[in-house]
N, C-alpha and C positions, 0 to 999 in steps of 0.2 A: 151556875145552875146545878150543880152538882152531878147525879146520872142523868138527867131532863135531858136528852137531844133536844134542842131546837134549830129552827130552821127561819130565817128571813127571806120572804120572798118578796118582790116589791117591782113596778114599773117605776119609771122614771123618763120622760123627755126630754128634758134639759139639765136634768143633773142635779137638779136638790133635791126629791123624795132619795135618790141615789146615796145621795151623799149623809141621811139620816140613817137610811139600811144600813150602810157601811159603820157608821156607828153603834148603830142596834148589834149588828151582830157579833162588833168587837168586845162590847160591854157584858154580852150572854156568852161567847166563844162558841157561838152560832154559826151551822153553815148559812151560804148566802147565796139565793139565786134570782137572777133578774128575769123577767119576763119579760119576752120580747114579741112585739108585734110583728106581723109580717105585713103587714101595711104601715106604707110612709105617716109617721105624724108630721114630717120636719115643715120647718117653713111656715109664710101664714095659712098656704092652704091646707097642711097639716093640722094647723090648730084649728083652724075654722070646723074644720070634716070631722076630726077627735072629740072636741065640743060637739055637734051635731050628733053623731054614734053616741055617745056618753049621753047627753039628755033621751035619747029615742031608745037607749036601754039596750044598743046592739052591742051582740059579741063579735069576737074578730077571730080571725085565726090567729095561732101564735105560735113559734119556736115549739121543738118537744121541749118537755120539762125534762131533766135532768135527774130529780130528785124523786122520792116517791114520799108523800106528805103522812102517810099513813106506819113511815121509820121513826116519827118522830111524837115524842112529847108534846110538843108545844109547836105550832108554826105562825111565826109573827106577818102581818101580809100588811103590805104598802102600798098606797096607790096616791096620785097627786088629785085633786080635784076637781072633773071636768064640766061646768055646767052645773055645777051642786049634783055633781053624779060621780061614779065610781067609772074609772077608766076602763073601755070595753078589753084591755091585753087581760087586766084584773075580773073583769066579769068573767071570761071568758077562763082564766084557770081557777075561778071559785067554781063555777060552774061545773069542770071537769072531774075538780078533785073533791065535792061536795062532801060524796060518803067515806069518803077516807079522810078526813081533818079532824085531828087528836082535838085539844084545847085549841085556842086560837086565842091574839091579841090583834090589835089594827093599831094603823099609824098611818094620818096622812099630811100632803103638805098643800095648802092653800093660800089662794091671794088674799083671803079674809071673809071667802063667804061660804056656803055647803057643805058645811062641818056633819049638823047633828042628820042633811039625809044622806049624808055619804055615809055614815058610821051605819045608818039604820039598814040599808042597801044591801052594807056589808055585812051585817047581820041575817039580812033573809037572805043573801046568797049561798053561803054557809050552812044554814038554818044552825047558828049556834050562835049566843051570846059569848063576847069576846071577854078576857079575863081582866083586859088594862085596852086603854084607847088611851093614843098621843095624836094630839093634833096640833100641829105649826103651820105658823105664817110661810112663807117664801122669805119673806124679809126678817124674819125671824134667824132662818136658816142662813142665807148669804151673807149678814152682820154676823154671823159665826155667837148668836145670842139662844142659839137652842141646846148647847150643852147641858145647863142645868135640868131642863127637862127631861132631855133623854135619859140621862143618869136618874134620876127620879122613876120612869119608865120603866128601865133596866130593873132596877132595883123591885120593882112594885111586881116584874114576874120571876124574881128570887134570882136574878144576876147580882 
């Protein structure tokens, strides 16, 4: 990316929006920080209640951030797909860090459904049009068959 700071921020439950981030920001030499919930998702009660908050449009509390989104270039934001919604740890630091977000790009990971109103979501929560959107399967991801896109990704925000 040459001078571009960027920055990958990204939730992750079970480890594959995770495991893209970690890609994303090898391919930019991006820093990388995770959002963490302070509420349990684990488990099926976690997933049931995560779904439930993600469709009803709730925010959560979350970790402090670490970074401050407004150092950077470019900040890439991840989130997995709850409901055909945007995960409330991601609502919840779109939210925070709304007027300080340089550029932005999205990337998320899904069972195969709530692509185009996750991306849209993630659009109004920002209030900015993102520069590249990557979206994968889960199965996609685990078959270790998303390389060529993320490279592609990389590439398309001048990694």
């Amino acid at each position: 990316m040459g001078d571009r700071k960027a920055l990958v921020v990204y939730y992750s439950r079970t480890g594959t929006t995770k495991q893209v981030a970690e890609a994303i920001a090898d391919g930019l030499g991006a820093e990388l920080e995770e959002i963490v919930d302070t509420k349990s998702r684990k488990g099926m009660l976690g997933f049931v209640t995560g779904g439930k908050d993600a469709r009803l449009n709730k925010p959560t509390e979350i970790h402090e951030v670490r970074s401050d989104s407004s150092a950077y270039n470019l900040v890439v934001i991840g989130t997995p797909v709850w409901a055909s919604s945007v995960t409330p740890a991601i609502r919840t630091y779109m939210m925070g860090c709304k007027d300080n977000l340089p550029g932005v790009a999205f990337f998320l990971t899904t069972g195969g459904t709530g692509v185009d109103r996750t991306f849209k979501q993630m659009a109004e929560l920002c209030g900015k049009q993102p520069i590249a959107r990557l979206a994968l399967t889960t199965k996609e991801v685990r078959k270790g068959q998303a390389a060529d896109k993320v490279e592609a990704f990389v590439k398309e925000l001048g990694g």
